[in-house]
TIKOLRO-813922 format. One record per residue: residue number from 1; residue in one letter; chain; z, y, x of N, C-alpha, C, O in turn. Coordinates in nm, 4 decimals. Atoms other than C-alpha are relative to their C-alpha. Layout:
REM residues N
<rec><k>NUM</k><r>A</r><c>A</c><n_c3>Z</n_c3><n_c2>Y</n_c2><n_c1>X</n_c1><ca_c3>Z</ca_c3><ca_c2>Y</ca_c2><ca_c1>X</ca_c1><c_c3>Z</c_c3><c_c2>Y</c_c2><c_c1>X</c_c1><o_c3>Z</o_c3><o_c2>Y</o_c2><o_c1>X</o_c1></rec>
...
END
This chain:
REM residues 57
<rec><k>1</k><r>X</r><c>A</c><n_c3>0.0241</n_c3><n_c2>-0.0921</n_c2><n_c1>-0.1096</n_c1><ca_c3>-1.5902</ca_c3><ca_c2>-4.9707</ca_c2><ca_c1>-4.8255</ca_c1><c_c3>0.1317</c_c3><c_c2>0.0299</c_c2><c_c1>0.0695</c_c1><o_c3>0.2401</o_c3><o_c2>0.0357</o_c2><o_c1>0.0114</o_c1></rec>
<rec><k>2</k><r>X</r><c>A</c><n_c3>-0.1220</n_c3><n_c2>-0.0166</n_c2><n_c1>-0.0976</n_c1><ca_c3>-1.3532</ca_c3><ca_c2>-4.9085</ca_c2><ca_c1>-4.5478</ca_c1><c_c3>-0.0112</c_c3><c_c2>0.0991</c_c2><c_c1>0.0229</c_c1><o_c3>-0.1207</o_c3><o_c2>0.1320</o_c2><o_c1>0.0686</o_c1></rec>
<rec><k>3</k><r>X</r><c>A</c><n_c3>0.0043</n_c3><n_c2>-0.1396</n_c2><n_c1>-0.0766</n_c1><ca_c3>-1.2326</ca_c3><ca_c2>-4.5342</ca_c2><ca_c1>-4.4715</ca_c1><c_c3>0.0759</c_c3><c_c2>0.0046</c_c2><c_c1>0.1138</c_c1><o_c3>0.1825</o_c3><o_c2>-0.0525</o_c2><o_c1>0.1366</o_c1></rec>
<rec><k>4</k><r>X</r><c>A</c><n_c3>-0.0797</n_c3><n_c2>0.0041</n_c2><n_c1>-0.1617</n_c1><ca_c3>-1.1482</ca_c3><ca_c2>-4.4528</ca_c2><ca_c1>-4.1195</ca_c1><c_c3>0.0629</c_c3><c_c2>0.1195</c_c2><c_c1>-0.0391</c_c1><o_c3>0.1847</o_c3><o_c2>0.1324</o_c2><o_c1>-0.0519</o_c1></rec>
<rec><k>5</k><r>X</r><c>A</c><n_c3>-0.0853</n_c3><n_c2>-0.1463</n_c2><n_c1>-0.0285</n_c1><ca_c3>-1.0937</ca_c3><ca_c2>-4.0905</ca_c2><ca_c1>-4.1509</ca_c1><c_c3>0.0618</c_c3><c_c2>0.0182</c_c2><c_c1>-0.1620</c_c1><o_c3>-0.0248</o_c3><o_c2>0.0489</o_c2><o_c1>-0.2439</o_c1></rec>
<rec><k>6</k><r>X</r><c>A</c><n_c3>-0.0476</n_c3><n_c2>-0.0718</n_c2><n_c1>0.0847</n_c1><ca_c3>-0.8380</ca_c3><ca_c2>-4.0170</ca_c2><ca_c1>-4.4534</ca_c1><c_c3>0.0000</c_c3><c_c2>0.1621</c_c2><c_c1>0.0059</c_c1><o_c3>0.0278</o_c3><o_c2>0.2008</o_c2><o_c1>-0.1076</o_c1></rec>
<rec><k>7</k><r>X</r><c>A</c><n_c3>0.0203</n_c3><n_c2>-0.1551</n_c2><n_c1>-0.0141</n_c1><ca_c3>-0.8725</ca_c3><ca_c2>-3.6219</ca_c2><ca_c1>-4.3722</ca_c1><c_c3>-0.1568</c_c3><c_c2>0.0327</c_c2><c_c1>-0.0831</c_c1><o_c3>-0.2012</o_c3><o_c2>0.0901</o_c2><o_c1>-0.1825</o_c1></rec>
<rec><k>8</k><r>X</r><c>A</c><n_c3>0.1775</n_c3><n_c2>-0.0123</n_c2><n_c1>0.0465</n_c1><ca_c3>-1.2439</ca_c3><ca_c2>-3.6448</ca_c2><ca_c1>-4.4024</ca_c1><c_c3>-0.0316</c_c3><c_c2>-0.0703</c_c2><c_c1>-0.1535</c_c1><o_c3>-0.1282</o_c3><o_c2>-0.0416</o_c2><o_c1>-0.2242</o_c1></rec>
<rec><k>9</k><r>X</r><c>A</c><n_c3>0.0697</n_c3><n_c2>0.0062</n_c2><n_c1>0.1618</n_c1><ca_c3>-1.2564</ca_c3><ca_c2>-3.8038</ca_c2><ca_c1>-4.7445</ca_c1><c_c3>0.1084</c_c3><c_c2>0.0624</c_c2><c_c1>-0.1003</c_c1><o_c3>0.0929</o_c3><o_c2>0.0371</o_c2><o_c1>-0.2197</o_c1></rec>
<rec><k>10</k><r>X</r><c>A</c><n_c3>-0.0302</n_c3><n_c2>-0.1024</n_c2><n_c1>0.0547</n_c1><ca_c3>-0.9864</ca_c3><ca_c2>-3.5429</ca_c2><ca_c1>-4.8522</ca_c1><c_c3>-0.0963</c_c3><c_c2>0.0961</c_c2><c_c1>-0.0011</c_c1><o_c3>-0.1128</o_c3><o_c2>0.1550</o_c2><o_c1>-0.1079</o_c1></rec>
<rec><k>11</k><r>X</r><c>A</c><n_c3>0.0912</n_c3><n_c2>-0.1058</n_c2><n_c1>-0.0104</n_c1><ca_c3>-1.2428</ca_c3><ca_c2>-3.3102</ca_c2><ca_c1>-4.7477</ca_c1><c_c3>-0.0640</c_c3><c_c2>0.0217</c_c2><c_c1>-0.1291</c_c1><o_c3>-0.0564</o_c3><o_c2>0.1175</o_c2><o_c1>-0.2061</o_c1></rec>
<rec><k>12</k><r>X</r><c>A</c><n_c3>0.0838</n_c3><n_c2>-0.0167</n_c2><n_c1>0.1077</n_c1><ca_c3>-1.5013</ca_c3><ca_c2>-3.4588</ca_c2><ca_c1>-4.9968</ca_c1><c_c3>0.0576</c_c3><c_c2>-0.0290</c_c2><c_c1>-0.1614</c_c1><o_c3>-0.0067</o_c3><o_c2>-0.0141</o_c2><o_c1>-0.2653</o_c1></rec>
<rec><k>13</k><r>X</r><c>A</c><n_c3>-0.0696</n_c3><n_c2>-0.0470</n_c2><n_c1>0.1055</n_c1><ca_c3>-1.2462</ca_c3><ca_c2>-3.4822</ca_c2><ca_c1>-5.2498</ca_c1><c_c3>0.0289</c_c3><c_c2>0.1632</c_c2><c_c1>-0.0456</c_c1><o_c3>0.0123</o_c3><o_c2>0.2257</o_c2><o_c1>-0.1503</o_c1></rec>
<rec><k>14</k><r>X</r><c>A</c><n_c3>0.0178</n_c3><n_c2>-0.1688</n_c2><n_c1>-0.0146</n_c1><ca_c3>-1.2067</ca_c3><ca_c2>-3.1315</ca_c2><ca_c1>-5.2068</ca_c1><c_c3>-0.1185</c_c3><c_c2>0.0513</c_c2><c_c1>-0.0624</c_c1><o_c3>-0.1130</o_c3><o_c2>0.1174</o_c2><o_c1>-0.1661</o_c1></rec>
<rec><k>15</k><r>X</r><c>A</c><n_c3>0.1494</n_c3><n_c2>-0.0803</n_c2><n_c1>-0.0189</n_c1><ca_c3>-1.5310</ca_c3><ca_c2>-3.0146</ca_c2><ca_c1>-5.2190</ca_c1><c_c3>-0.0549</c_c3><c_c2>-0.0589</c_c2><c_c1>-0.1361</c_c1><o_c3>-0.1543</o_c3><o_c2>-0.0031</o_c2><o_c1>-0.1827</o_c1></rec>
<rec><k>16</k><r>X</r><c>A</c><n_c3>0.0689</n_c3><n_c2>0.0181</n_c2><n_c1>0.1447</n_c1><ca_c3>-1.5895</ca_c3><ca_c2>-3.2201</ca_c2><ca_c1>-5.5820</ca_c1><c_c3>0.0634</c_c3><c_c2>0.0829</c_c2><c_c1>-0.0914</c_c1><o_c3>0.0048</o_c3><o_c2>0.1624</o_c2><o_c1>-0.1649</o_c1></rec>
<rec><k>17</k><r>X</r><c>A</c><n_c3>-0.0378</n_c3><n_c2>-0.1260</n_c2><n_c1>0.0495</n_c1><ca_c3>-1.3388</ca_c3><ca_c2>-3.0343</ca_c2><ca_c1>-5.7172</ca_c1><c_c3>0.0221</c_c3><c_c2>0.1368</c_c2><c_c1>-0.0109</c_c1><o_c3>0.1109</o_c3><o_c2>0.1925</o_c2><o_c1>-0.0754</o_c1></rec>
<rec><k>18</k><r>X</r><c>A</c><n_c3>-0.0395</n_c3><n_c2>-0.1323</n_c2><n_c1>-0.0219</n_c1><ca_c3>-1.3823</ca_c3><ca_c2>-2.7054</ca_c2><ca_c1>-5.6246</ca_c1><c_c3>-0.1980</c_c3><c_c2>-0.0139</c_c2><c_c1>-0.0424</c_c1><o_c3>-0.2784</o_c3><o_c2>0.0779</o_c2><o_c1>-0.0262</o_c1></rec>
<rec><k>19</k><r>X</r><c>A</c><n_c3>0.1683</n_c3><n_c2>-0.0508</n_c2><n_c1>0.0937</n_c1><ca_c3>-1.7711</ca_c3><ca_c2>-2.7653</ca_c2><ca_c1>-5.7982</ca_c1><c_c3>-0.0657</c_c3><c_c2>-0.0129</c_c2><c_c1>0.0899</c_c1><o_c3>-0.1725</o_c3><o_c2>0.0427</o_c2><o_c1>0.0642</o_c1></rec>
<rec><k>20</k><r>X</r><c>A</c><n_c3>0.1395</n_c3><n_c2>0.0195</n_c2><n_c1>-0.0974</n_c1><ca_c3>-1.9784</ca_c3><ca_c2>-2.8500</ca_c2><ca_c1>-5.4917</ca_c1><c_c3>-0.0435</c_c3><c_c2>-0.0913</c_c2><c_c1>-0.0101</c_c1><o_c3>0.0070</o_c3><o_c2>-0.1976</o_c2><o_c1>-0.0462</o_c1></rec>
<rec><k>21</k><r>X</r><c>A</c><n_c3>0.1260</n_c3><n_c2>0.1116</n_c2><n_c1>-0.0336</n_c1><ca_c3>-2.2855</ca_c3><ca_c2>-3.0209</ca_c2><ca_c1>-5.4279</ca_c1><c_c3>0.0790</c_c3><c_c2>-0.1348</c_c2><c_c1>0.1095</c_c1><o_c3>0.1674</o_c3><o_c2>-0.1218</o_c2><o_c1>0.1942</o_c1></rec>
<rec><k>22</k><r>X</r><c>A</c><n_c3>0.0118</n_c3><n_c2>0.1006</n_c2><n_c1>-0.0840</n_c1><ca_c3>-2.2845</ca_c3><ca_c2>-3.3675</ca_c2><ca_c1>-5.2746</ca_c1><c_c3>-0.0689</c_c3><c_c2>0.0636</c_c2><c_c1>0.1020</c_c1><o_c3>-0.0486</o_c3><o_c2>0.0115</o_c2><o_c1>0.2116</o_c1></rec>
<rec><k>23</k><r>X</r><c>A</c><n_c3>0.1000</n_c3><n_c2>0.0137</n_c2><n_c1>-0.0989</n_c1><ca_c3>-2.5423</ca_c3><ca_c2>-3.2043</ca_c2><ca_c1>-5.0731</ca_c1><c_c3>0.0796</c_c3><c_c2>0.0864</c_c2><c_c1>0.1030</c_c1><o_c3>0.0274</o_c3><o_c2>0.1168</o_c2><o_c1>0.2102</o_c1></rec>
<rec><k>24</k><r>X</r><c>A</c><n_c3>-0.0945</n_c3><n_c2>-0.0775</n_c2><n_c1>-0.0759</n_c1><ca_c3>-2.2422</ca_c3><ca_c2>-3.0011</ca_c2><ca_c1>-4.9268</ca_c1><c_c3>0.0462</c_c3><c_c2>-0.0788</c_c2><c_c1>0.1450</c_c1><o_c3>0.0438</o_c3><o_c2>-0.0428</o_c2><o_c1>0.2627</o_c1></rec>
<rec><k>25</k><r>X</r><c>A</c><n_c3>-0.0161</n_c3><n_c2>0.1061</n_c2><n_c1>-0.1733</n_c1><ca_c3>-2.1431</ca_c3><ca_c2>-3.2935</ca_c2><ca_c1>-4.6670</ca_c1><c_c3>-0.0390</c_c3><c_c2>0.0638</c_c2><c_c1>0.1120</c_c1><o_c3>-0.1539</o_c3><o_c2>0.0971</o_c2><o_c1>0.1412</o_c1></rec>
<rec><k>26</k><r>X</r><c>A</c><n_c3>0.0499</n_c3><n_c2>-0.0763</n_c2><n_c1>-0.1076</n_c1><ca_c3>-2.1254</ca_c3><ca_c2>-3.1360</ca_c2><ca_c1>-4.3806</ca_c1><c_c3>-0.0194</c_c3><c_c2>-0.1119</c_c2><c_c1>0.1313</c_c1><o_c3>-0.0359</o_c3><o_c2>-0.0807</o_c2><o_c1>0.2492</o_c1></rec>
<rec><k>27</k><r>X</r><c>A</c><n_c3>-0.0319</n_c3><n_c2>0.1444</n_c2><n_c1>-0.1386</n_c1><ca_c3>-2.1083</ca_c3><ca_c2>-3.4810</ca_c2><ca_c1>-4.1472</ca_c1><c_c3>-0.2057</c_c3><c_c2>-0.0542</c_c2><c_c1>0.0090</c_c1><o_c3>-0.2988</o_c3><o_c2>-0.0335</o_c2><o_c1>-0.0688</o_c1></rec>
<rec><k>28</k><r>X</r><c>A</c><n_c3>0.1608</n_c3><n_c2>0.0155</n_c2><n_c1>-0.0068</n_c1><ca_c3>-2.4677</ca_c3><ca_c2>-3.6068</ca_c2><ca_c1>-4.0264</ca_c1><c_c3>0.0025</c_c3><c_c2>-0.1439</c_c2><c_c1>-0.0694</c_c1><o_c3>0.0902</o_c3><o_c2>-0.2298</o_c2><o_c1>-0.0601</o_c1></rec>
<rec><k>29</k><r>X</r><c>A</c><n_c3>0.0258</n_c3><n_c2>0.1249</n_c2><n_c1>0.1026</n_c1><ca_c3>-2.6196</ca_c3><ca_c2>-3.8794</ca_c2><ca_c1>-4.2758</ca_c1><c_c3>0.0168</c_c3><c_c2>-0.1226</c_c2><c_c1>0.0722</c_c1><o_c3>-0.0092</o_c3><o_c2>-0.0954</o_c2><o_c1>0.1894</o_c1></rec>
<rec><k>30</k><r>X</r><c>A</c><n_c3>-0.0411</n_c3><n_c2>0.0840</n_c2><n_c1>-0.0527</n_c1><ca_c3>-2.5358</ca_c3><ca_c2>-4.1898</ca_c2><ca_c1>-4.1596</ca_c1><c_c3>0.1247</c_c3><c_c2>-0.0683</c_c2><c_c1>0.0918</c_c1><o_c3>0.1402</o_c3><o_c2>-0.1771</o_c2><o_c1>0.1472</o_c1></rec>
<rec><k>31</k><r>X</r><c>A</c><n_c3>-0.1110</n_c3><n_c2>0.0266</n_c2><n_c1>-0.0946</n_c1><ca_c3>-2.2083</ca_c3><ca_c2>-4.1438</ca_c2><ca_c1>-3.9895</ca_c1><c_c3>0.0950</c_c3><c_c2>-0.0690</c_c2><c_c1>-0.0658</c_c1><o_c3>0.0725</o_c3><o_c2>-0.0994</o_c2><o_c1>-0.1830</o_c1></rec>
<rec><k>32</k><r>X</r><c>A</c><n_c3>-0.1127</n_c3><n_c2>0.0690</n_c2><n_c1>0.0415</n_c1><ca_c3>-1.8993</ca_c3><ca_c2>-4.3128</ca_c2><ca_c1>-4.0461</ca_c1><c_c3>0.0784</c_c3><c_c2>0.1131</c_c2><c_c1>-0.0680</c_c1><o_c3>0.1625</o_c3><o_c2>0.0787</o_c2><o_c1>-0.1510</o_c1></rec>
<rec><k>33</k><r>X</r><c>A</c><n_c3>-0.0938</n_c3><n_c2>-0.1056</n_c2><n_c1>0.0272</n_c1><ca_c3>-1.7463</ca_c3><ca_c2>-3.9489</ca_c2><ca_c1>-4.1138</ca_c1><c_c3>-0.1023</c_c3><c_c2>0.0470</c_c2><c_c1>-0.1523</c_c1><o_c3>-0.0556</o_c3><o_c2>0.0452</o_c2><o_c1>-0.2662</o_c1></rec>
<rec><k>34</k><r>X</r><c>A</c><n_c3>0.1159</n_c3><n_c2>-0.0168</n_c2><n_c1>0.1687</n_c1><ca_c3>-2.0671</ca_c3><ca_c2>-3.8571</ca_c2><ca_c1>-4.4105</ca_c1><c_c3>0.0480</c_c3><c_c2>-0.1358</c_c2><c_c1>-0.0859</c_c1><o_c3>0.0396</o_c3><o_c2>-0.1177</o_c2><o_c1>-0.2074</o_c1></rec>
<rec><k>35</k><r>X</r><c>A</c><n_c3>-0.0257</n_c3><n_c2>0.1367</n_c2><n_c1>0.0823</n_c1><ca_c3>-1.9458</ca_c3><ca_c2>-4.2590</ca_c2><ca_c1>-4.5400</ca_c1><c_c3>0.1658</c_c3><c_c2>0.0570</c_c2><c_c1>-0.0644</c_c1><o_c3>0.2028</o_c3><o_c2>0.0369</o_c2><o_c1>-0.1801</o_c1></rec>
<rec><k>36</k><r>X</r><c>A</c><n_c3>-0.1590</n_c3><n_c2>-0.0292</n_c2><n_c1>0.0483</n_c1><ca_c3>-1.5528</ca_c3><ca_c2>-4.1121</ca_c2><ca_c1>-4.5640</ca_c1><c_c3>-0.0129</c_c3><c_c2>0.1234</c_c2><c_c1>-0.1071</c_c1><o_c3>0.0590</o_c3><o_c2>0.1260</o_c2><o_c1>-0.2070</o_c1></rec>
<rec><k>37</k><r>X</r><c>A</c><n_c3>0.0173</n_c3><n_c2>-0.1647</n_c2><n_c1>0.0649</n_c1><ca_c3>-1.6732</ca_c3><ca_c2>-3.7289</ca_c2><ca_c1>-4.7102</ca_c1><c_c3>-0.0385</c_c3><c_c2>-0.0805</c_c2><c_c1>-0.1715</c_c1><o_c3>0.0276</o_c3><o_c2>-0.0783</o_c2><o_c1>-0.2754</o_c1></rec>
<rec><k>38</k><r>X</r><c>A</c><n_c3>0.0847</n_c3><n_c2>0.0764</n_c2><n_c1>0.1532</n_c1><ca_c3>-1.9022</ca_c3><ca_c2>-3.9374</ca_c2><ca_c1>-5.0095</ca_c1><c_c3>0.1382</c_c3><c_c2>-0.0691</c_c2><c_c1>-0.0642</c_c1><o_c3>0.1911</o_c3><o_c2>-0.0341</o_c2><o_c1>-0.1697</o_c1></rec>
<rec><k>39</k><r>X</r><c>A</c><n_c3>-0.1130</n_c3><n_c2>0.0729</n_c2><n_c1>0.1211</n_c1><ca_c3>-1.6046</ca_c3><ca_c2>-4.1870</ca_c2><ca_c1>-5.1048</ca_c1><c_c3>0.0972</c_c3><c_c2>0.0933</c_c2><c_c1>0.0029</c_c1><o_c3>0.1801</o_c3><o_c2>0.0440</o_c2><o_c1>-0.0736</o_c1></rec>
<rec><k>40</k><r>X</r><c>A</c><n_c3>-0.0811</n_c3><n_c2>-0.0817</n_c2><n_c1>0.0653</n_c1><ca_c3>-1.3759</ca_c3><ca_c2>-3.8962</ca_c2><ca_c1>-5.1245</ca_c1><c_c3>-0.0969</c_c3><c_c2>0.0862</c_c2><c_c1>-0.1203</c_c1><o_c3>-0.0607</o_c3><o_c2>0.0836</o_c2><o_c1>-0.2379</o_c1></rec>
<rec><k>41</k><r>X</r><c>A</c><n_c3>0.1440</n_c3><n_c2>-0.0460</n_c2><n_c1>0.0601</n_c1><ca_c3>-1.6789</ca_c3><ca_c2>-3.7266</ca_c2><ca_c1>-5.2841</ca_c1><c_c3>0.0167</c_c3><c_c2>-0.0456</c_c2><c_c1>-0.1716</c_c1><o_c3>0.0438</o_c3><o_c2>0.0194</o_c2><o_c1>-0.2726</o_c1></rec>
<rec><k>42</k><r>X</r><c>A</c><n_c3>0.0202</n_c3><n_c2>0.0971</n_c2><n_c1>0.1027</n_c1><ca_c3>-1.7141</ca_c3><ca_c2>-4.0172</ca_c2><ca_c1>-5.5320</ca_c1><c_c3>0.1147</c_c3><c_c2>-0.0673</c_c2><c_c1>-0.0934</c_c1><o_c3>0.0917</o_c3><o_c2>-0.1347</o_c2><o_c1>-0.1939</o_c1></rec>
<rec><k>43</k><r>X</r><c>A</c><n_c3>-0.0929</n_c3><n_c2>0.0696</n_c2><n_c1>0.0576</n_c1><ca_c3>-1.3698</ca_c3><ca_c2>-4.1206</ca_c2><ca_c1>-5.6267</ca_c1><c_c3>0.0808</c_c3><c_c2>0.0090</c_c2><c_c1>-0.1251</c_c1><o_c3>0.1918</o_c3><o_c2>-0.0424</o_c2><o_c1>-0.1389</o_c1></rec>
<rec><k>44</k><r>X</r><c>A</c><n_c3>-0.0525</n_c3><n_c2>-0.0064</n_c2><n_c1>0.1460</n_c1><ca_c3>-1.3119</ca_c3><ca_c2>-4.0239</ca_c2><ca_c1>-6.0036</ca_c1><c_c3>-0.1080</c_c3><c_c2>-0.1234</c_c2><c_c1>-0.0444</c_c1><o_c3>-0.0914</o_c3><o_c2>-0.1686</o_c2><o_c1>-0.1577</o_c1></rec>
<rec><k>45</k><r>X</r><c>A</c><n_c3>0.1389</n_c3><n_c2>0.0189</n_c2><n_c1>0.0276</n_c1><ca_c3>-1.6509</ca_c3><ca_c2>-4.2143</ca_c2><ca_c1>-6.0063</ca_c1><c_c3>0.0195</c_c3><c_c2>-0.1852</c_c2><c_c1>-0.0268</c_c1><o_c3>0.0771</o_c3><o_c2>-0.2680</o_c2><o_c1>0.0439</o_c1></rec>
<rec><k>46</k><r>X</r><c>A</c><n_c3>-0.0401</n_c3><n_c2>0.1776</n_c2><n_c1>-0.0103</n_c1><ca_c3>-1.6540</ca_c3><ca_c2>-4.5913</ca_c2><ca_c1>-6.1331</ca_c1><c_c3>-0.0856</c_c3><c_c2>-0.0941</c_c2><c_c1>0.1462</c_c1><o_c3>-0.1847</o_c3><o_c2>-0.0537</o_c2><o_c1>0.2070</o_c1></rec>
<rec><k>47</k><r>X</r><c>A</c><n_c3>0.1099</n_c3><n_c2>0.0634</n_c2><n_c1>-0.1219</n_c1><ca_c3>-1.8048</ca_c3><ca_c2>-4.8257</ca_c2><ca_c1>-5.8500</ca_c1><c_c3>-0.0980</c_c3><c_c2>-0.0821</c_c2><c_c1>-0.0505</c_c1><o_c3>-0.0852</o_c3><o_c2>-0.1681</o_c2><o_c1>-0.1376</o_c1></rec>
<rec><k>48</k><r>X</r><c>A</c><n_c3>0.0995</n_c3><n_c2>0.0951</n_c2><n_c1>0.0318</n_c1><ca_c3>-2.0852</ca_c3><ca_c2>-4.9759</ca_c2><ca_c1>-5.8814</ca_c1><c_c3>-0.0376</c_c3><c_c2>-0.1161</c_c2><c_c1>0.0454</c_c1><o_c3>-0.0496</o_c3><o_c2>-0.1043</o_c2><o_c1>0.1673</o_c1></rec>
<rec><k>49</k><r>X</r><c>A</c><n_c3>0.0135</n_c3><n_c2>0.1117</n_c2><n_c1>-0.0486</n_c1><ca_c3>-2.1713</ca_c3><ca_c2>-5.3531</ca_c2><ca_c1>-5.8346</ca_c1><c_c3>-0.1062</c_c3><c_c2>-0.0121</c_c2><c_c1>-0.0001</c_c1><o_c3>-0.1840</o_c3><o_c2>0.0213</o_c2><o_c1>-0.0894</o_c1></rec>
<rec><k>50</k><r>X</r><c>A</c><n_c3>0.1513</n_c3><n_c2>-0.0028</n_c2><n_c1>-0.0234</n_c1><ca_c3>-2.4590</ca_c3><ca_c2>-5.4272</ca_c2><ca_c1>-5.6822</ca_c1><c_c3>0.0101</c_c3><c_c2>-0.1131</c_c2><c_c1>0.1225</c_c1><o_c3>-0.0486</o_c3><o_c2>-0.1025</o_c2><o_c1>0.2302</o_c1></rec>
<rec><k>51</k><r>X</r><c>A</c><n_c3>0.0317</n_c3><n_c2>0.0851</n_c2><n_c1>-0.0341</n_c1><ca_c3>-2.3634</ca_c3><ca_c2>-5.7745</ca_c2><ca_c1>-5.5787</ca_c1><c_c3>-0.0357</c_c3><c_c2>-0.0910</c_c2><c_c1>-0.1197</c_c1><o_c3>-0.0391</o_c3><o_c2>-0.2126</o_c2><o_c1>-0.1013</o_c1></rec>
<rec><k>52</k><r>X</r><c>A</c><n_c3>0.0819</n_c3><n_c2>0.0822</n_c2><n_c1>0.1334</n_c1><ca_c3>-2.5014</ca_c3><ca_c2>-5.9081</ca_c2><ca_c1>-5.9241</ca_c1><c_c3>-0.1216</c_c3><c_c2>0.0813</c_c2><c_c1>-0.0458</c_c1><o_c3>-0.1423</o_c3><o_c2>0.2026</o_c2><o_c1>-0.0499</o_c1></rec>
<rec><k>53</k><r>X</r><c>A</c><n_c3>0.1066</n_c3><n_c2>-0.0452</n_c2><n_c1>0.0620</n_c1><ca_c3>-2.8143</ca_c3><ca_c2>-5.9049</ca_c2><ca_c1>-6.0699</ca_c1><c_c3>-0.0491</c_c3><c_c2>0.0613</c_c2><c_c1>-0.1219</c_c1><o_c3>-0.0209</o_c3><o_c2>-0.0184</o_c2><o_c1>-0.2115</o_c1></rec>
<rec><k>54</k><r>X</r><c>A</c><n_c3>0.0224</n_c3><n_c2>-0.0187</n_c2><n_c1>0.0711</n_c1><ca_c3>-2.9488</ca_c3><ca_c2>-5.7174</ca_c2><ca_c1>-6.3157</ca_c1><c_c3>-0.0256</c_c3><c_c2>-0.0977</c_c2><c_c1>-0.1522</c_c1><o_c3>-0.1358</o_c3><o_c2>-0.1526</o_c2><o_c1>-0.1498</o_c1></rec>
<rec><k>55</k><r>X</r><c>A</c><n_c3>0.0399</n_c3><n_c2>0.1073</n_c2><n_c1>0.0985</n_c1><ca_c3>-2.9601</ca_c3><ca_c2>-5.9417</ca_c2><ca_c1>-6.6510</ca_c1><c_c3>-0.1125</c_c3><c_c2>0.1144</c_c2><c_c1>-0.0976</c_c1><o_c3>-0.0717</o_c3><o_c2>0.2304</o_c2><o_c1>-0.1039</o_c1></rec>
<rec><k>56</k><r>X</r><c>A</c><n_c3>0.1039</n_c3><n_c2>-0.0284</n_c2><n_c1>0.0804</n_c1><ca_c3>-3.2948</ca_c3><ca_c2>-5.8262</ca_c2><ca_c1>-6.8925</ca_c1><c_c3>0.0841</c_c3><c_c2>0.0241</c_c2><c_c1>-0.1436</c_c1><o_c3>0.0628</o_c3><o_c2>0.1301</o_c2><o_c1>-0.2026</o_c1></rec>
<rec><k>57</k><r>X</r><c>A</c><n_c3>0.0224</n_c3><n_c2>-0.0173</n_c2><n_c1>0.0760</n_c1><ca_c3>-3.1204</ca_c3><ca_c2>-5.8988</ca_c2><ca_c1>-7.1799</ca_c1><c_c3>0.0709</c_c3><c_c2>0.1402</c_c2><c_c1>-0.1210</c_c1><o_c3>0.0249</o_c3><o_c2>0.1528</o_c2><o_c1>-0.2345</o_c1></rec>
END
């Protein structure tokens, strides 16, 4: 993922550590600025790959 705004995913760095909701995002869903808030949001957080497939066994 590419961040444009470094401010804005301080924000949602911010806002994980100070105990808030994800649902705190104050940027409208789909923006490029809600995409920067989440990966600051998310970034103690391991990433997830989800260009491989699930294996069964």
């Amino acid at each position: 993922m590419t961040v444009i705004s470094k401010s804005v995913m301080e924000e949602g760095k911010a806002a994980k550590l100070a105990g808030q909701a994800d649902s705190s995002n104050p940027y409208p869903a789909g923006s490029q600025n809600s995409a920067d808030w989440l990966e600051g949001y998310t970034f103690d957080e391991p990433e997830q790959n989800t260009n491989r497939a699930e294996s069964d066994d």
